[in-house]
C-alpha positions as CSV (number, residue, x, y, z in Angstrom):
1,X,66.0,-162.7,-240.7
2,X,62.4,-163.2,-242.0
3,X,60.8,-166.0,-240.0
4,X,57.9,-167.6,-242.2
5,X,54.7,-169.0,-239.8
6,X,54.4,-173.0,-240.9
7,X,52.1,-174.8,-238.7
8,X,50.0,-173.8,-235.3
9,X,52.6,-175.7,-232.7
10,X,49.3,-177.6,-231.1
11,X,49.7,-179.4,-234.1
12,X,52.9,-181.1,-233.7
13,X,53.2,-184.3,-231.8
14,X,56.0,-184.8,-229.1
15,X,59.3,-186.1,-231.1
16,X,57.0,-186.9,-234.1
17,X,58.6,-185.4,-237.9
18,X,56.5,-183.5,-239.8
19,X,57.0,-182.0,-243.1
20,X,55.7,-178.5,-243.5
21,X,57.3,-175.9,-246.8
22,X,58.8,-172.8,-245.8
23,X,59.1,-170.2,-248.5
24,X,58.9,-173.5,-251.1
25,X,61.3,-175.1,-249.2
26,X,60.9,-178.6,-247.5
27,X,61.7,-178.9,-243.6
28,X,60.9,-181.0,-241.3
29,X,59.9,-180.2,-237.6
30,X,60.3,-182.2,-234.5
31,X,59.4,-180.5,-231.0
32,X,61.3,-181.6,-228.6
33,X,59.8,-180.3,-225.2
34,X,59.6,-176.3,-225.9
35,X,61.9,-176.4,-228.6
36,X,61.0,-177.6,-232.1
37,X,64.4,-177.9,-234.5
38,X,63.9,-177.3,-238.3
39,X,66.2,-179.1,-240.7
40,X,66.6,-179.5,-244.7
41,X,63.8,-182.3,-245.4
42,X,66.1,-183.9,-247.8
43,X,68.5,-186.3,-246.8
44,X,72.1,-185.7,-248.0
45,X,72.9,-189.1,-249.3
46,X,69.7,-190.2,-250.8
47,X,67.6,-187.2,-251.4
48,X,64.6,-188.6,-249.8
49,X,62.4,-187.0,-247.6
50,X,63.6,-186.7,-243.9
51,X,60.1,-186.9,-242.6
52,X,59.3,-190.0,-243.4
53,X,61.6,-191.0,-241.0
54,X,61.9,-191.6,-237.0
55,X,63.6,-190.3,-234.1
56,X,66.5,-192.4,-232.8
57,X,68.9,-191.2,-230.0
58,X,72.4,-191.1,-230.9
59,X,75.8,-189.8,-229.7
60,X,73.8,-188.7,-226.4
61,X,71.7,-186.9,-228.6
62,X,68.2,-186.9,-230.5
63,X,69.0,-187.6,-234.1
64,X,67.0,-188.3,-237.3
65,X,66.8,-191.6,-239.1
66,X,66.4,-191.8,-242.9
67,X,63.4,-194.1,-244.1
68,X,66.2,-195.6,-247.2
69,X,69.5,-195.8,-245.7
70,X,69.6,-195.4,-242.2
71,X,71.4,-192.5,-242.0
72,X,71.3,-190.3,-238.9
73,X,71.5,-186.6,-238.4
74,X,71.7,-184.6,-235.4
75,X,68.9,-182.5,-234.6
76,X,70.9,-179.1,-233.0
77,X,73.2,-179.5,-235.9
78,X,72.4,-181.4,-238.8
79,X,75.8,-183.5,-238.8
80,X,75.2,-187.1,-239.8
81,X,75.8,-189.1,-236.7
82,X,75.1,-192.6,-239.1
83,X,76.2,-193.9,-242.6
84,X,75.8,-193.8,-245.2
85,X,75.4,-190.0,-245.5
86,X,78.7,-188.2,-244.4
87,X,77.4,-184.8,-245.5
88,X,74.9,-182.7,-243.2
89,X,71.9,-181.7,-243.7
90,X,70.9,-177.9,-242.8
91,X,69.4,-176.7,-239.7
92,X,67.5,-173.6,-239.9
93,X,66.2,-170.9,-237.2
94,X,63.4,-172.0,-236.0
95,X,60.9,-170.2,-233.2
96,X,57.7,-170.6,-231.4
97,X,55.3,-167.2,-231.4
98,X,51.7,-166.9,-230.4
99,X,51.2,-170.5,-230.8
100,X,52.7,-171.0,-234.3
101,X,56.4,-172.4,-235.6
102,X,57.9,-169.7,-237.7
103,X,61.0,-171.0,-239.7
104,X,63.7,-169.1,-242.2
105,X,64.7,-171.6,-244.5
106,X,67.2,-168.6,-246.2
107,X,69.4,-168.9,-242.7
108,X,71.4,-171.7,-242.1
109,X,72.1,-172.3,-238.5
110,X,74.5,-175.2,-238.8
111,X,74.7,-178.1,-241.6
């Protein structure tokens, strides 16, 4: 697994998305406490960017909202948890060291 530094983690706002590339990939981050999750910033039913979107809390659980649609997708596993998309979107490894988010956008976690 090669993890790929993105951002300094003082830069990410509590439960804010933020679009960052990993290896020319697009992913968005949202820290959640200690944890910041990593998904595929492309939604799976409009190919729009995930980022632009908000945090909504669905199914017990924090999900993301597409800008377009309204489609939701779980955080911890990408699954859409809202039409219109019923396909996920991918969830990669993502880790905090020495103050920065690293990210491997070739590993898919779940999604």
């Amino acid at each position: 697994m090669t993890m790929t530094p993105v951002c300094e983690v003082a830069g990410l706002a509590e439960r804010t998305p933020v679009r960052v590339q990993a290896d020319g990939v697009p992913v968005v981050l949202v820290k959640d406490g200690e944890r910041v999750h990593a998904l595929h910033d492309v939604c799976s039913h409009a190919e729009v960017a995930l980022s632009e979107g908000e945090l909504v809390t669905r199914r017990g659980g924090l999900a993301l909202e597409c800008w377009l649609h309204g489609s939701c997708f779980d955080l911890r596993t990408g699954a859409p948890t809202g039409l219109p998309a019923t396909d996920p979107v991918a969830v990669f490894p993502a880790e905090i060291n020495e103050g920065w988010v690293h990210v491997d956008p070739a590993v898919r976690v779940a999604g």
